[in-house]
Residue frames relative to the residue before (quaternion, step in Angstrom):
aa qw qx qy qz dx dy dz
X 1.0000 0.0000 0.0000 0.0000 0.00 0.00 0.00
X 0.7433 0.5287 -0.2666 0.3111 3.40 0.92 -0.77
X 0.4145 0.8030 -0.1389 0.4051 2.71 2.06 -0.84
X 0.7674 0.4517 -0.0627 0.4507 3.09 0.85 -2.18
X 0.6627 0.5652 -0.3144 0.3774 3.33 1.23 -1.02
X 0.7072 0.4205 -0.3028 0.4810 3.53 1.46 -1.42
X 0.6176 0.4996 -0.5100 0.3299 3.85 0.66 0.21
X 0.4046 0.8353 -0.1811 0.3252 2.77 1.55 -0.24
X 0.6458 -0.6235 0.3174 0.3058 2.66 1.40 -1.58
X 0.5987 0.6094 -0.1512 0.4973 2.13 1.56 -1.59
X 0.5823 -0.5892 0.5060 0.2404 4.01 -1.48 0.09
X 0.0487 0.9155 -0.3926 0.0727 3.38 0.85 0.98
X 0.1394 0.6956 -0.7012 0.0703 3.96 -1.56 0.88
X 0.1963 -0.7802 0.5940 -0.0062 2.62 -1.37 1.82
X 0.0848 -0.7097 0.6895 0.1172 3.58 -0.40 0.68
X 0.1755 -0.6817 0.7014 -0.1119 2.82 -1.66 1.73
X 0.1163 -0.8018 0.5613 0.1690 4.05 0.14 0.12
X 0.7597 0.3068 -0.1292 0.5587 3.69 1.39 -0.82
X 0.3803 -0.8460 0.3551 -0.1169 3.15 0.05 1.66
X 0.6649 0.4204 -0.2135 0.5792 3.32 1.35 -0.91
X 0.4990 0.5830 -0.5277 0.3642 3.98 1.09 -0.48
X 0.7552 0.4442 -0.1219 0.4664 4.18 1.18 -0.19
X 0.3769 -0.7651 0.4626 0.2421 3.53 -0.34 0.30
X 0.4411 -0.5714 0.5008 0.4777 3.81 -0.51 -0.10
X 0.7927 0.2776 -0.4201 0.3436 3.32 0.26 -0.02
X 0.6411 0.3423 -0.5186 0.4504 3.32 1.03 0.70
X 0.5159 0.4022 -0.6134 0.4426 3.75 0.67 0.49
X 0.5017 0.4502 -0.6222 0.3981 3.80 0.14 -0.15
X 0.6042 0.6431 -0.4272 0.1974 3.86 0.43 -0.78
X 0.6079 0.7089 0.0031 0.3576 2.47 1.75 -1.77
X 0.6193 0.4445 -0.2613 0.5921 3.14 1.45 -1.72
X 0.7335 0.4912 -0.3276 0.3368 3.64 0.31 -1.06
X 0.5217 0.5762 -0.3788 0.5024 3.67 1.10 -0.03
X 0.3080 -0.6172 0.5551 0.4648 3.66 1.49 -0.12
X 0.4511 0.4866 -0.6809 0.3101 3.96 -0.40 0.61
X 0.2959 -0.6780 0.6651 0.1016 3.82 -1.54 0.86
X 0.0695 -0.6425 0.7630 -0.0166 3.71 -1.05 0.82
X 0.1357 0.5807 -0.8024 0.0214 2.09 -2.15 0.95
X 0.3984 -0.6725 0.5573 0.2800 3.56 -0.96 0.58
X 0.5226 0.5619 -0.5048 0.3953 3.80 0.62 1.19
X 0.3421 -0.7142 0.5417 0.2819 3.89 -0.15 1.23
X 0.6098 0.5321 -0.3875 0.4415 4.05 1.00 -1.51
X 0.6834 0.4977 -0.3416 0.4106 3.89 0.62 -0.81
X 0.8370 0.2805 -0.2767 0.3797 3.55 0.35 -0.66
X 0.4809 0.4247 -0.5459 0.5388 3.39 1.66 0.13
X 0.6291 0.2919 -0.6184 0.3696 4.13 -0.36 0.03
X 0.4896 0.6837 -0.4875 0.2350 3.99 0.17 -0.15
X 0.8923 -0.2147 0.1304 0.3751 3.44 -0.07 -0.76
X 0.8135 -0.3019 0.2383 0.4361 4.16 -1.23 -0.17
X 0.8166 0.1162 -0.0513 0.5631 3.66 0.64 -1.10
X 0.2617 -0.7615 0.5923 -0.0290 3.23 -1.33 0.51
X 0.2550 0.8664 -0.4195 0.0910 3.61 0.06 0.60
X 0.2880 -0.8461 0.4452 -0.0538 2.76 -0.55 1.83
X 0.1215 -0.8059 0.5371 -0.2176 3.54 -0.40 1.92
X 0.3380 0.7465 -0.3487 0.4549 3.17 1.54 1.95
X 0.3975 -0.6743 0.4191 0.4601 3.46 -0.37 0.32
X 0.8890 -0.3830 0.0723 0.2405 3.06 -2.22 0.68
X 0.7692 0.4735 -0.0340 0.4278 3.42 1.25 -1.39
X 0.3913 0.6522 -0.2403 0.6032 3.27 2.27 -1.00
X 0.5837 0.7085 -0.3038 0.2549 3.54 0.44 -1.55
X 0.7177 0.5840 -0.0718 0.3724 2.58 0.57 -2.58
X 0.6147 0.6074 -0.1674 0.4745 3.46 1.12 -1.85
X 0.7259 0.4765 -0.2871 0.4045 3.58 0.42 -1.50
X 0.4717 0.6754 -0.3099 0.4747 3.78 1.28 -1.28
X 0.8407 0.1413 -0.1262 0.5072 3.54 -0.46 -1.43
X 0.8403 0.2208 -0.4817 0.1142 3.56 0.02 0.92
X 0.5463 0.4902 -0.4630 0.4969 3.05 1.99 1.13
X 0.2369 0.8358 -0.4771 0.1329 3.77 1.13 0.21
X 0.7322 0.4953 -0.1844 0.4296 2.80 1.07 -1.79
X 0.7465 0.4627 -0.3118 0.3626 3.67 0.95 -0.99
X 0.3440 0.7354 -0.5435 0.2133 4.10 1.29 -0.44
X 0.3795 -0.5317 0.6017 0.4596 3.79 -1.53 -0.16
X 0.7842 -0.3550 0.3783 0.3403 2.97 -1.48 0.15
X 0.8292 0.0726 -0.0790 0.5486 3.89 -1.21 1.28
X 0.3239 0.6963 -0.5754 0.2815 3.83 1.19 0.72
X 0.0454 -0.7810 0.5045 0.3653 3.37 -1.20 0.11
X 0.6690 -0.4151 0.4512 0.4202 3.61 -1.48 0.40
X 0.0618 0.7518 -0.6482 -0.1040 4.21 -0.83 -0.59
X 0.0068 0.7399 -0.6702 -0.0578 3.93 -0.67 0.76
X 0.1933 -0.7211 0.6344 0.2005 3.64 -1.16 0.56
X 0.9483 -0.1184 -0.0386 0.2919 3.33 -1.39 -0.63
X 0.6048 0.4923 -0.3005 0.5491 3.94 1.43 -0.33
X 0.9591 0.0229 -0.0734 0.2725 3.61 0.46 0.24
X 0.5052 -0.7622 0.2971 0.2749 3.24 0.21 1.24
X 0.4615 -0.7207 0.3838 0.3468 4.24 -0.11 0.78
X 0.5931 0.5908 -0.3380 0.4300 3.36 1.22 -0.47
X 0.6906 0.4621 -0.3442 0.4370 3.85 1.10 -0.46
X 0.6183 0.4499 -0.5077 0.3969 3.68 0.94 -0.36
X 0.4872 0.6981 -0.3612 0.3807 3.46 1.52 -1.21
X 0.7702 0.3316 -0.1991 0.5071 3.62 0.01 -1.37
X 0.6870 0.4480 -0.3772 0.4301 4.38 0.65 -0.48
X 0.6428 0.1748 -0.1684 0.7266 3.79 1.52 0.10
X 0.0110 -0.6753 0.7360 -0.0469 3.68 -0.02 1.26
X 0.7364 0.5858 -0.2363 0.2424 3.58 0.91 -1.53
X 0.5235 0.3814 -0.3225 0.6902 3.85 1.84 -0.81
X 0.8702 0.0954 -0.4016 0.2691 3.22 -0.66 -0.14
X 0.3016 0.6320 -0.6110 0.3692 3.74 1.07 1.15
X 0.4363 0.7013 -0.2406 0.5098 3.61 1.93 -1.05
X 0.8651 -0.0205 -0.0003 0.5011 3.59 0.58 -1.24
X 0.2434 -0.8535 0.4528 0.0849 3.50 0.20 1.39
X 0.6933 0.5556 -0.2778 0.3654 3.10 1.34 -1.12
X 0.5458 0.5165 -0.4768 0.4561 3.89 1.43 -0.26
X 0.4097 -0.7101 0.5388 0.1940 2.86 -1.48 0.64
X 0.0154 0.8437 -0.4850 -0.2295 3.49 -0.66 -0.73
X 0.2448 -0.8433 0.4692 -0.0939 3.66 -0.90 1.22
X 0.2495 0.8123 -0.3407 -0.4023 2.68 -0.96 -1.66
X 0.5263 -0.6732 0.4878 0.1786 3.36 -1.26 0.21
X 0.0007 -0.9645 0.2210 -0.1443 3.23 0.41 1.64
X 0.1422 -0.9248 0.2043 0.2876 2.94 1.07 1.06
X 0.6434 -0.5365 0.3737 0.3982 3.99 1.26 0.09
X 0.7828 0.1698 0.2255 0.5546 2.82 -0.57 -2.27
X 0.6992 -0.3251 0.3719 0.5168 4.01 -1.41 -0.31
X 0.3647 -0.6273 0.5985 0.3394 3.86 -0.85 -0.04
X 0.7447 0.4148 -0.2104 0.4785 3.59 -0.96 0.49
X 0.7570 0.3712 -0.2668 0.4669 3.94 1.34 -0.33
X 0.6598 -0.5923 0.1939 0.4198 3.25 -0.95 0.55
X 0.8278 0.3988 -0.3047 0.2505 3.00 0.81 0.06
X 0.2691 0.8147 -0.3916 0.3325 2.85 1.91 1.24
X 0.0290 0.8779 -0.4716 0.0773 3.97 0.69 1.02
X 0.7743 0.1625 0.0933 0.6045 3.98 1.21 -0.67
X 0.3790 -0.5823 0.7134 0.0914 2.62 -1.66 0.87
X 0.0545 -0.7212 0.6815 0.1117 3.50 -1.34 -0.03
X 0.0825 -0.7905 0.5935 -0.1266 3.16 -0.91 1.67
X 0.4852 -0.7428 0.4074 0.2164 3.38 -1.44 1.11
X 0.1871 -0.7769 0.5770 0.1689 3.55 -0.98 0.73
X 0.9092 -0.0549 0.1617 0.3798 2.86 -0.98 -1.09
X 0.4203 -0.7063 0.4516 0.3471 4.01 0.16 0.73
X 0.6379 -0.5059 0.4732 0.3364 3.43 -1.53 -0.17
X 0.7912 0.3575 -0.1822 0.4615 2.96 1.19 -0.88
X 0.4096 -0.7091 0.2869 0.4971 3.62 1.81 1.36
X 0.5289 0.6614 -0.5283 0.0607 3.52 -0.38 1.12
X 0.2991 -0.7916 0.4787 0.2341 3.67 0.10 0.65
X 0.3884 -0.6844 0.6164 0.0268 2.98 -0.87 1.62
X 0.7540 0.1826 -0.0186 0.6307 4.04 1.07 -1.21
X 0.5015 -0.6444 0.5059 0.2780 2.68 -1.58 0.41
X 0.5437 -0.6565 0.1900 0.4872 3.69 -0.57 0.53
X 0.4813 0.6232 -0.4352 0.4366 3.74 1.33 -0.11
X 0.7231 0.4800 -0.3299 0.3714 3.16 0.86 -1.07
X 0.5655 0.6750 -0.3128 0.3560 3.61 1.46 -0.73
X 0.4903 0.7175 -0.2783 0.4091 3.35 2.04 -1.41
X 0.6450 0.7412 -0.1060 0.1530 2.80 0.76 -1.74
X 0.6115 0.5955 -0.0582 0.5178 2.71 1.53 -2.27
X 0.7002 0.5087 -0.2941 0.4054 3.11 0.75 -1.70
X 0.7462 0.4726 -0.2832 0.3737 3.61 0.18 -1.44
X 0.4307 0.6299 -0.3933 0.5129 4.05 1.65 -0.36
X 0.8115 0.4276 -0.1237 0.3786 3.46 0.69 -0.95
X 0.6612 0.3769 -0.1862 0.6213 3.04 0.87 -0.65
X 0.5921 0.5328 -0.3961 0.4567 4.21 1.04 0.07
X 0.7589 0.3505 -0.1928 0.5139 3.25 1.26 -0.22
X 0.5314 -0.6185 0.3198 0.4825 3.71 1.81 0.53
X 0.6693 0.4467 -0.5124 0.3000 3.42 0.18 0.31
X 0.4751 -0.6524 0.4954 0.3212 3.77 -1.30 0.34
X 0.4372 -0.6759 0.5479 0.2277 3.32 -1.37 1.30
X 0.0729 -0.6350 0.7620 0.1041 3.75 -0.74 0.59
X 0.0717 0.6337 -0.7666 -0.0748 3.89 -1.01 0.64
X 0.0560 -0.6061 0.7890 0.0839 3.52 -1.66 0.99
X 0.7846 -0.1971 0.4775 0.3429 3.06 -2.05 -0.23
X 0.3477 -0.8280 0.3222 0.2995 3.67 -0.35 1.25
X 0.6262 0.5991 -0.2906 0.4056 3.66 0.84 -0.01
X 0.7079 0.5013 -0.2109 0.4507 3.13 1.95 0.53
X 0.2149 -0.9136 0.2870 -0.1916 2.35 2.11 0.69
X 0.8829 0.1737 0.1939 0.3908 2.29 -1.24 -2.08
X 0.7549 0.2146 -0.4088 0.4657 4.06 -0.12 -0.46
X 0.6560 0.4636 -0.4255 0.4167 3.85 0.77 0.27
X 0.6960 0.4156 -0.1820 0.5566 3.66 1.07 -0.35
X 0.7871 0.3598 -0.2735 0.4198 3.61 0.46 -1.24
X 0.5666 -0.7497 0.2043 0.2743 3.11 -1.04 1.63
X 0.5014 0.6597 -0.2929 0.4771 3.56 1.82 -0.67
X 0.8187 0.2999 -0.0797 0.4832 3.50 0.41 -1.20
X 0.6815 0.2813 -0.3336 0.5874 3.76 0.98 0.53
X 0.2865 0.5527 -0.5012 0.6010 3.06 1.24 1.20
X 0.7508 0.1725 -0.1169 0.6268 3.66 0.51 -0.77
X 0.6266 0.3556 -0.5058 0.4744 3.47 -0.05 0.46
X 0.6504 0.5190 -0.4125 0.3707 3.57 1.02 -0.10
X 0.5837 0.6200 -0.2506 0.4606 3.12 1.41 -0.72
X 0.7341 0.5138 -0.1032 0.4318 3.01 0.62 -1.63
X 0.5701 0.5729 -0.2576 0.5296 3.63 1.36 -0.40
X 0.6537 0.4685 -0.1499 0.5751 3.60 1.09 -1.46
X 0.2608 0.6259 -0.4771 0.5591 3.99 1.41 -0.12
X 0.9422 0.2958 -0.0359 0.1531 2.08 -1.12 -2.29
X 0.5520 0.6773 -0.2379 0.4243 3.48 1.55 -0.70
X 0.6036 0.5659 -0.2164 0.5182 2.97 1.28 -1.63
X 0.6107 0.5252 -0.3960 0.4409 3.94 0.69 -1.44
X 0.8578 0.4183 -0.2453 0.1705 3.14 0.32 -1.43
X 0.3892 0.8113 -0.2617 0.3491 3.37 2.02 -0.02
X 0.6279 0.5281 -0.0260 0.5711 2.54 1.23 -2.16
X 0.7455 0.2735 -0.3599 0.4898 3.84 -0.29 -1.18
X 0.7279 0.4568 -0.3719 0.3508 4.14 0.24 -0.16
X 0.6404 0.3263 -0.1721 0.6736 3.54 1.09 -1.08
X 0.7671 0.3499 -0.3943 0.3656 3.85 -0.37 -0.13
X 0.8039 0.3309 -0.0488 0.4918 2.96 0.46 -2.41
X 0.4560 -0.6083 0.6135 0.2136 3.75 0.78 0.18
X 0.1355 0.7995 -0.5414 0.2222 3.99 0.67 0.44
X 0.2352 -0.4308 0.7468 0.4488 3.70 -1.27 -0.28
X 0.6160 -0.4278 0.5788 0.3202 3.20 -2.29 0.14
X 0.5696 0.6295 -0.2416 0.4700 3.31 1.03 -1.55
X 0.6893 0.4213 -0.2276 0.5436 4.31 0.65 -0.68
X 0.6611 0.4935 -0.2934 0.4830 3.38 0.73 -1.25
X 0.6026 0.4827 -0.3051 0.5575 3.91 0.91 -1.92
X 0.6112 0.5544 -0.3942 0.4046 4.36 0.14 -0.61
X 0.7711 0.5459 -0.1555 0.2884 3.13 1.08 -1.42
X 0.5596 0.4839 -0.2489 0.6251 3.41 1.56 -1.47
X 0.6703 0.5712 -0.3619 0.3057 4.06 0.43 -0.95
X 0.6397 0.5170 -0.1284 0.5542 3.27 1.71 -1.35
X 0.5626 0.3283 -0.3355 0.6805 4.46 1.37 -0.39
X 0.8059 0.2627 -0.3993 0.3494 3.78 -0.35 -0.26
X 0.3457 0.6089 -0.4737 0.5342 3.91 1.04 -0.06
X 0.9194 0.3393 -0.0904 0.1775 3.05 -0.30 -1.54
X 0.3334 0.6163 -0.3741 0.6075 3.34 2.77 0.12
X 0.7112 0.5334 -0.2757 0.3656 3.35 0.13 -2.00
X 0.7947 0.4202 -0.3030 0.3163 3.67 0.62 -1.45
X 0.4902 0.6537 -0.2771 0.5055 3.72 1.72 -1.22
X 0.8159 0.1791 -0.3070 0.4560 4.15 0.84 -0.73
X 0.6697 0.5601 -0.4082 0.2667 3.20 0.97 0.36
X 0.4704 0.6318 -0.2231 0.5742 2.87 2.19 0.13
X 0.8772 0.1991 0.1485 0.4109 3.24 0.67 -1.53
X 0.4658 -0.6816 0.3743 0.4223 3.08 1.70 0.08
X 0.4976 -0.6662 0.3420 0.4377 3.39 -1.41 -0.49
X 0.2688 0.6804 -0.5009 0.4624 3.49 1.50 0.82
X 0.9318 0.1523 -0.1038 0.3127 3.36 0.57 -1.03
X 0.2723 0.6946 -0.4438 0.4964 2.58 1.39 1.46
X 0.6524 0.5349 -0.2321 0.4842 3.13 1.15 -1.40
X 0.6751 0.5731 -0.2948 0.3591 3.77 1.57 -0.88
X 0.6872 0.5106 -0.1606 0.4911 3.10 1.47 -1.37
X 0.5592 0.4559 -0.4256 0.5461 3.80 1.15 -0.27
X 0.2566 -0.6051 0.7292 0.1907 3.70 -1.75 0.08
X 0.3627 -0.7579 0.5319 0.1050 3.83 0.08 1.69
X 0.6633 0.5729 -0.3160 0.3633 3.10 0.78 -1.42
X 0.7249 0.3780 -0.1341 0.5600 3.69 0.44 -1.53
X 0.5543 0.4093 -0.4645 0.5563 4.00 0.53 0.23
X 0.3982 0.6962 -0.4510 0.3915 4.01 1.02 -0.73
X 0.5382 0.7648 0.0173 0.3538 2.53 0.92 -2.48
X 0.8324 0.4082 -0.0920 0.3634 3.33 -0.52 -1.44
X 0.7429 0.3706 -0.0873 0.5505 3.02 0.72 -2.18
X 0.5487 0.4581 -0.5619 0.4164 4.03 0.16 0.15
X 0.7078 0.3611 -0.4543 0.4028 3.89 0.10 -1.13
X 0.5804 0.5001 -0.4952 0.4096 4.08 0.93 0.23
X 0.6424 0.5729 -0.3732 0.3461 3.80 1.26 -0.07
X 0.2341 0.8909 -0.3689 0.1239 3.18 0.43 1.23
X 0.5548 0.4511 -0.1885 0.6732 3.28 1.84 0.54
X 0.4807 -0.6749 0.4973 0.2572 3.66 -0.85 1.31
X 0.6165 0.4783 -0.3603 0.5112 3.93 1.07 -1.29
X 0.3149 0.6589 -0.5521 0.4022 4.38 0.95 0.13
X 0.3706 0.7115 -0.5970 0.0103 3.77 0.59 0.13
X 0.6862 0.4661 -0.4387 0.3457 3.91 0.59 -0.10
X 0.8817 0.2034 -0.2717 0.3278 3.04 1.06 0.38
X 0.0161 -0.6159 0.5536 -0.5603 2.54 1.74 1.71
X 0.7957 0.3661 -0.1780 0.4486 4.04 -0.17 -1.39
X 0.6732 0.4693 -0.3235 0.4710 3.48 1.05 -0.25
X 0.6438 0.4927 -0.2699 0.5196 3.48 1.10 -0.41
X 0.6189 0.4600 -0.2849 0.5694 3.85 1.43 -0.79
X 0.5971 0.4629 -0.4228 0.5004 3.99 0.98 -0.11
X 0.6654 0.5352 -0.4050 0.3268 3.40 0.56 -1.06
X 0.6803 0.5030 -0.2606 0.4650 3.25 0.81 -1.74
X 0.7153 0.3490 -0.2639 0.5448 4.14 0.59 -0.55
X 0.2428 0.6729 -0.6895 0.1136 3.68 0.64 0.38
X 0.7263 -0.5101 0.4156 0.1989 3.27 -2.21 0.68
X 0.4294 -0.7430 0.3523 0.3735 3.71 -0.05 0.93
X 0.5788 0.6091 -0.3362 0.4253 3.37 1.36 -1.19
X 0.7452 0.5081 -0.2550 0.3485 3.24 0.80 -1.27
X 0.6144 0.5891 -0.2934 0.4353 3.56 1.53 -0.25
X 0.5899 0.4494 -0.2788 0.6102 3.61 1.49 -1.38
X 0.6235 0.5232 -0.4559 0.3601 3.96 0.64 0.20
X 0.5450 0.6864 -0.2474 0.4131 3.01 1.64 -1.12
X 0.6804 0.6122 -0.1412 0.3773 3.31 0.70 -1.79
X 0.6853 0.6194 -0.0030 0.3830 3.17 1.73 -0.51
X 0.6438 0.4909 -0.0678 0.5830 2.63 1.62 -1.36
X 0.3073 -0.7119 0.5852 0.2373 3.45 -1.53 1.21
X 0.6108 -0.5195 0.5882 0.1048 2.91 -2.17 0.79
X 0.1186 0.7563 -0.6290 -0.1352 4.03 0.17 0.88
X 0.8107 -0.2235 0.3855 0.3796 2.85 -2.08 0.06
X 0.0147 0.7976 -0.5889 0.1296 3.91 -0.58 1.45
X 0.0396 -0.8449 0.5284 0.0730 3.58 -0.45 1.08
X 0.1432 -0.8755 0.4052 0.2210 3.37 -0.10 1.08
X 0.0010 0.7675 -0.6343 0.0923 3.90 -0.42 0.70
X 0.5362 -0.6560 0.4211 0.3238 3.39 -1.92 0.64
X 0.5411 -0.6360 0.3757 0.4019 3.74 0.41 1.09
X 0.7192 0.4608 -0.1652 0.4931 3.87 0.15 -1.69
X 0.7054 0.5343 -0.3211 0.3375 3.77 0.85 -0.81
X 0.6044 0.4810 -0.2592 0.5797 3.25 1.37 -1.50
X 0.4117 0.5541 -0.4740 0.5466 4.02 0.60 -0.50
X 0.8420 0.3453 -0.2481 0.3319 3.63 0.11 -1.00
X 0.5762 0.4718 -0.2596 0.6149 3.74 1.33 -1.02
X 0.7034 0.3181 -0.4647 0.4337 4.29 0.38 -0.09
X 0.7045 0.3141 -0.4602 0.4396 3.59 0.65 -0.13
X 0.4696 0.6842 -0.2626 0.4924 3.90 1.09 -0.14
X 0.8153 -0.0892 -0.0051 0.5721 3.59 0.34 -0.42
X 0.6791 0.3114 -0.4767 0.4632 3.99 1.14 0.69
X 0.1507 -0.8247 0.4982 0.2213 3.02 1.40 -0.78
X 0.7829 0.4987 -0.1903 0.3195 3.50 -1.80 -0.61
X 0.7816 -0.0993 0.2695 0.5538 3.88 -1.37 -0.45
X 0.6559 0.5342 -0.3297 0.4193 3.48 0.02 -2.02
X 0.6287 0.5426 -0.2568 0.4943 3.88 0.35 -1.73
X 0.8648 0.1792 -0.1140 0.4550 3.56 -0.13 -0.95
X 0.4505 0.3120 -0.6062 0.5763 3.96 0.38 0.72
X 0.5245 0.5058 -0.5842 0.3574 3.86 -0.06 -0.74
X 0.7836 0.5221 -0.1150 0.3166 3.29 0.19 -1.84
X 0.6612 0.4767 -0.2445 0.5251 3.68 1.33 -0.62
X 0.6661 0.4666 -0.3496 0.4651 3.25 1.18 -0.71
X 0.6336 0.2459 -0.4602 0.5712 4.06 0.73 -0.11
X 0.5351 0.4282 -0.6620 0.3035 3.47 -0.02 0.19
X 0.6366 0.4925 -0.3851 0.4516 3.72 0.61 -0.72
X 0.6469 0.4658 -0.3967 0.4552 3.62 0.65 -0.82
X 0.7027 0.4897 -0.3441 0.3847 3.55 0.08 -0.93
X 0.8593 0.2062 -0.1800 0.4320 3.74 0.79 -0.92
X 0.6339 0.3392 -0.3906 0.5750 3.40 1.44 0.66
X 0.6361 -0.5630 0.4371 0.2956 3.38 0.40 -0.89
């Protein structure tokens, strides 16, 4: 990425602290791409507008609070694929209450950087819950980074990040989408459904995945479900040949991995309270209200996109 950006044009510093992760003859590559290194995080955060930080999850966090203070003025922050922008944001509410004027985003590169099938970036905008992480210059910015080096900005909603980009978790949002799509075909054009019964229905099967592995892992998910009787269930919904995801969902279930079962068979079931996530969001600021209402609310945001 750094590479692409300084052929680009663009004024480029790479801080690297671990030197050996590269040969010399591929940092000469580097140098010759007109990118500078230096293994000083304080040096390359006084340098320039963006900053993009392509670190693992906990490193991240670390790298944040100890160049915040040194950015230029109206810089923005940029995480890619290990950590959603909203967790460094919410684990230093207090430094960057210090620097209002940094933004924070992110520049995501999708796919590997450097392979063909690196085409976009995906950058965060506005949240779901209308909050603006950047300012809209600063969003410009992002965009015109991306698009200076040929690739297409996709900007979503910044907490989508990660299950629309990251290669694990838009794996299941692809699926799970092609579900829910599939349900909503069928229960409107076949079963004559309300939307409103059908929308209850998908809200009331994905809750109840999300809450079972976040309790119980995905062993005990596999323990606490009955595959067999979903098998069951989900066939009298195959009532169309073009049903091909769930044609392929029904041929995994029935061939599930043996290993993955004698793990199952193992695995404990914790305590799992299923609720509508977005509702209770609504009943803690509603009847706790205040501070109390919103640490609740920051602390699963951190859980959910870090862990």
């Amino acid at each position: 990425m750094a590479m692409e950006f300084a052929q680009a044009g663009h004024d480029v510093i790479l801080s690297e602290p671990h030197r050996n992760i590269l040969t010399e003859e591929m940092w000469k590559k580097v140098e010759e791409s007109g990118v500078k290194i230096t293994n000083n995080d304080i040096e390359a955060a006084k340098h320039g507008e963006l900053h993009i930080l392509y670190t693992p999850t906990d490193y991240t966090l670390e790298v944040v609070k100890n160049i915040l203070s040194h950015l230029p003025k109206d810089a923005i922050i940029l995480t890619t694929c290990n950590i959603c922008p909203v967790v460094p944001y919410h684990h230093l509410k207090y430094k960057f209450k210090e620097r209002s004027d940094i933004g924070i985003s992110s520049m995501h590169p999708g796919v590997y950087p450097g392979t063909p099938q690196h085409t976009y970036y995906i950058i965060g905008g506005t949240s779901l819950e209308g909050r603006e992480y950047i300012t809209k210059e600063q969003l410009k910015k992002c965009i015109q980074l991306a698009e200076s080096v040929n690739k297409k900005a996709h900007v979503v909603p910044i907490g989508a990040i990660c299950p629309t980009g990251n290669k694990g978790s838009s794996l299941v949002t692809a699926v799970a989408l092609a579900g829910i799509l599939d349900y909503y075909t069928i229960g409107t054009e076949v079963m004559k459904s309300p939307e409103n019964v059908i929308e209850r229905e998908v809200v009331m099967a994905l809750q109840t995945l999300a809450s079972i592995v976040e309790t119980s892992g995905i062993p005990g998910l596999l323990k606490a479900l009955d595959v067999e009787l979903i098998i069951k269930s989900a066939s009298f919904m195959y009532l169309k040949e073009e049903q091909k995801e769930l044609k392929a969902a029904l041929d995994i279930l029935s061939n599930l991995n043996d290993k993955l079962i004698e793990k199952s068979k193992n695995a404990k079931v914790n305590p799992t309270t299923l609720v509508a996530s977005q509702a209770l969001v609504n009943e803690l600021r509603n009847i706790i209200g205040g501070e109390a209402a919103e640490g609740a609310i920051k602390r699963s945001i951190k859980k959910l996109f870090m862990g």
